[in-house]
C-alpha positions as CSV (number, residue, x, y, z in Angstrom):
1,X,111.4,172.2,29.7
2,X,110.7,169.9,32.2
3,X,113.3,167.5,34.4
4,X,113.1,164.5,36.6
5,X,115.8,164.1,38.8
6,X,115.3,160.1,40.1
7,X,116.2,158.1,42.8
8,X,118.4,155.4,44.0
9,X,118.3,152.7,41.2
10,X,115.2,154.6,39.9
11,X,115.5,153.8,36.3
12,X,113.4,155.8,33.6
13,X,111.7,151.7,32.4
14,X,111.0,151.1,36.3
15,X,109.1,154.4,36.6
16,X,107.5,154.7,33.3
17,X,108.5,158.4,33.1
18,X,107.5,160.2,30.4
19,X,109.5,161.4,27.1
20,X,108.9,164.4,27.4
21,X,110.7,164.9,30.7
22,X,114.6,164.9,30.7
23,X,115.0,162.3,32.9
24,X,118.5,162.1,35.1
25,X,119.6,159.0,37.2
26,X,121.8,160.4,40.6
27,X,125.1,158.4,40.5
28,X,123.9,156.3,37.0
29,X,124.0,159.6,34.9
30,X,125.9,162.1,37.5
31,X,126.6,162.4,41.1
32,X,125.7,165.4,43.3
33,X,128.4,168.3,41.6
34,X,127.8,166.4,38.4
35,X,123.7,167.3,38.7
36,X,124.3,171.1,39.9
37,X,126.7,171.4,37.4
38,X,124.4,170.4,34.7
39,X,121.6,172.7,36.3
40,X,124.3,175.5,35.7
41,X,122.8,177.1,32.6
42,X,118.9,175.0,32.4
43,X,115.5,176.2,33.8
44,X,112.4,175.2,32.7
45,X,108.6,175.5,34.2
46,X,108.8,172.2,36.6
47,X,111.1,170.1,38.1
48,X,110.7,166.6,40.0
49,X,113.2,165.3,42.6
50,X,111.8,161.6,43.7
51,X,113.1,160.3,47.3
52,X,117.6,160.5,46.6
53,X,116.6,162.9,43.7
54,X,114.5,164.8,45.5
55,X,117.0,165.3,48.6
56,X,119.3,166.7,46.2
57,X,117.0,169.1,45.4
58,X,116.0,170.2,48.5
59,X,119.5,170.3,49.9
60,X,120.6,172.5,47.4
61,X,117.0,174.1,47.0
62,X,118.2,177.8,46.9
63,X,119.7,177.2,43.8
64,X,116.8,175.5,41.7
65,X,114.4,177.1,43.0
66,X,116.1,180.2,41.0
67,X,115.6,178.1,37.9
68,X,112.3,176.5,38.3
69,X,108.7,178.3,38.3
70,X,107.3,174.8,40.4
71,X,109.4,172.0,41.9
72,X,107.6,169.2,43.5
73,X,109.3,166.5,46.0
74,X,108.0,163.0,46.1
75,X,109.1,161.0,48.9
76,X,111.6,163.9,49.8
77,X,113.9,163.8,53.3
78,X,116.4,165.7,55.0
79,X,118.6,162.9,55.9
80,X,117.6,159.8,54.8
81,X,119.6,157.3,58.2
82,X,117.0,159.5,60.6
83,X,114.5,157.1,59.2
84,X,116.7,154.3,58.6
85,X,119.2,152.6,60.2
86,X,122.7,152.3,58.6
87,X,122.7,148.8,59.3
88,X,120.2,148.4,56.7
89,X,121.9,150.3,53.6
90,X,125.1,149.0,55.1
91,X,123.9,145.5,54.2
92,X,122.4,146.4,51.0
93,X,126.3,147.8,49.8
94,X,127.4,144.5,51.3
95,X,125.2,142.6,49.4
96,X,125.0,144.5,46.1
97,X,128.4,143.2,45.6
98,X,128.0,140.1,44.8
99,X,123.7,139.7,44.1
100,X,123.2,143.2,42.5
101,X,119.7,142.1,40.8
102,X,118.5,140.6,44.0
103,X,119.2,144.0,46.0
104,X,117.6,146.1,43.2
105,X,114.3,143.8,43.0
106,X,113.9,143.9,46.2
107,X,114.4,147.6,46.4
108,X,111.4,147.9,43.6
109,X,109.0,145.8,45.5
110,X,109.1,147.8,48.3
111,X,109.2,151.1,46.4
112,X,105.7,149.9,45.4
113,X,107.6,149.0,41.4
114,X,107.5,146.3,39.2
115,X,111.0,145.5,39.3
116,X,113.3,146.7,36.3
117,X,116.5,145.1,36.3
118,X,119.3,146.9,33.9
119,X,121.4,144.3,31.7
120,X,124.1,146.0,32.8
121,X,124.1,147.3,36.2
122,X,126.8,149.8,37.0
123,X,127.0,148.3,40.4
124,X,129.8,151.4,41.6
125,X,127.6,154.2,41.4
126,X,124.7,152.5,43.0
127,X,127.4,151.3,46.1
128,X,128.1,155.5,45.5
129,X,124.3,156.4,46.0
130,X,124.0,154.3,49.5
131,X,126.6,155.6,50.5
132,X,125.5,158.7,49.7
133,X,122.0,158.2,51.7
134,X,124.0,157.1,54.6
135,X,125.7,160.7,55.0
136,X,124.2,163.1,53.6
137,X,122.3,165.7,55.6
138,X,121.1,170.0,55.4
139,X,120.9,172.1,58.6
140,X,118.5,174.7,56.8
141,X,116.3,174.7,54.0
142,X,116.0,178.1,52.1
143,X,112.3,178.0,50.7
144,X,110.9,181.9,51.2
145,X,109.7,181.2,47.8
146,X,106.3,179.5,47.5
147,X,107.2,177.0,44.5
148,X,107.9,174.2,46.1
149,X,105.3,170.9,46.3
150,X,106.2,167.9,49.4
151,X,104.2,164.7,48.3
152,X,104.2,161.8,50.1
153,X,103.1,158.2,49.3
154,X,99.9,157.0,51.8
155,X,101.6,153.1,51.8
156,X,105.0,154.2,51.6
157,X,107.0,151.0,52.7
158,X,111.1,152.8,52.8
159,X,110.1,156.2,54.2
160,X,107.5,156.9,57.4
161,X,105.2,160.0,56.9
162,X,107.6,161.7,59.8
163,X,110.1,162.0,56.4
164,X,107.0,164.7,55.1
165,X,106.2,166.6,58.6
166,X,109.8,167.3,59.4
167,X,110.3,169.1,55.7
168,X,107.1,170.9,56.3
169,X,108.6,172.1,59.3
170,X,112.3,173.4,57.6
171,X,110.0,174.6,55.1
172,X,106.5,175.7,56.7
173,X,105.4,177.7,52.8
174,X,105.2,174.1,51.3
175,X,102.5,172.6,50.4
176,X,102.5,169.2,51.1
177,X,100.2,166.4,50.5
178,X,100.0,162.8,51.4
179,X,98.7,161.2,48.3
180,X,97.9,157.5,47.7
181,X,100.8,155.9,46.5
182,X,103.7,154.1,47.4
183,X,107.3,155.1,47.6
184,X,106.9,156.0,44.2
185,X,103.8,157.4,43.2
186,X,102.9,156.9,39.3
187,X,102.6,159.8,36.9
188,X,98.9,158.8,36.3
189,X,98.8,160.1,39.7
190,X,100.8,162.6,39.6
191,X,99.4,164.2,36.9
192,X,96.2,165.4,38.3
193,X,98.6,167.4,40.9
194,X,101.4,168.9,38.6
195,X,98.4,170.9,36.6
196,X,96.3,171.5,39.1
């Protein structure tokens, strides 16, 4: 089996993930316990954590990398405010309040997207993901094991490439790759990589 864990407001239609991949929304679907929780009893050949999905992931990476034979990041960081400043997602909770599409469009664009908004947008647990990205952080990341993938978009607009180079160095057995692509890099990209 193979799972995508996604990222803030990173809804399956805004990605275009495929199908076949059980696809879970942090704070839409379940929040940090909820995911590990559900991980409990799965494993499965690959796993994909993209950007707040992929922090998960590598915060907790000890225990999927029990369950997974490959786990690739994309757009993967140890604590997201190191790269930007409160003030920013501060304004976007602020905001999402009261012009929810407007924040999420916006987000999209500069994800490199084409912006997917939900009819109905659970506004609480995306208020609950920024403020997750505001504080949450890892002091060390357990990767002896030689599964794990650190991609990075080439034209990434939210994250600098610094976000990549500090993993690599919690983590020097990754292999990591800057790849053309935005924040989000499309599976027609991605592809190539995950079989390779």
């Amino acid at each position: 089996m193979k799972y995508f864990i996604s990222g803030w407001a990173g809804f399956r239609e805004a990605l275009n993930v495929p199908e076949d991949w059980h696809f879970l929304a942090p704070f839409i679907d379940l929040d940090e316990v909820g995911i590990l929780d559900f991980f409990n009893d799965k494993s499965g050949n690959i796993l994909i954590g993209w950007s707040t999905g992929g922090h998960i992931v590598l915060k907790h990476f000890h225990f999927f990398s029990e369950k997974f034979e490959k786990i690739f990041i994309i757009a993967g960081f140890k604590k997201f405010t190191d790269y930007i400043h409160p003030k920013i997602i501060k304004r976007m909770i602020q905001k999402m309040d009261s012009e929810p599409q407007d924040v999420i469009k916006e987000f999209h664009l500069n994800a490199g997207l084409k912006p997917y908004i939900p009819e109905n947008i659970n506004k609480h647990a995306l208020i609950e993901g920024l403020k997750f990205l505001i504080n949450s952080d890892f002091e060390y990341l357990s990767c002896e094991k030689n599964n794990i993938t650190l991609l990075h978009g080439s034209m990434d607009k939210i994250l600098p490439p610094k976000a990549l180079h500090d993993l690599k160095k919690l983590c020097p057995f990754a292999q990591a790759y800057v790849i053309s692509g935005f924040h989000w890099i499309p599976f027609k990209v991605l592809n190539s990589i995950l079989h390779s």
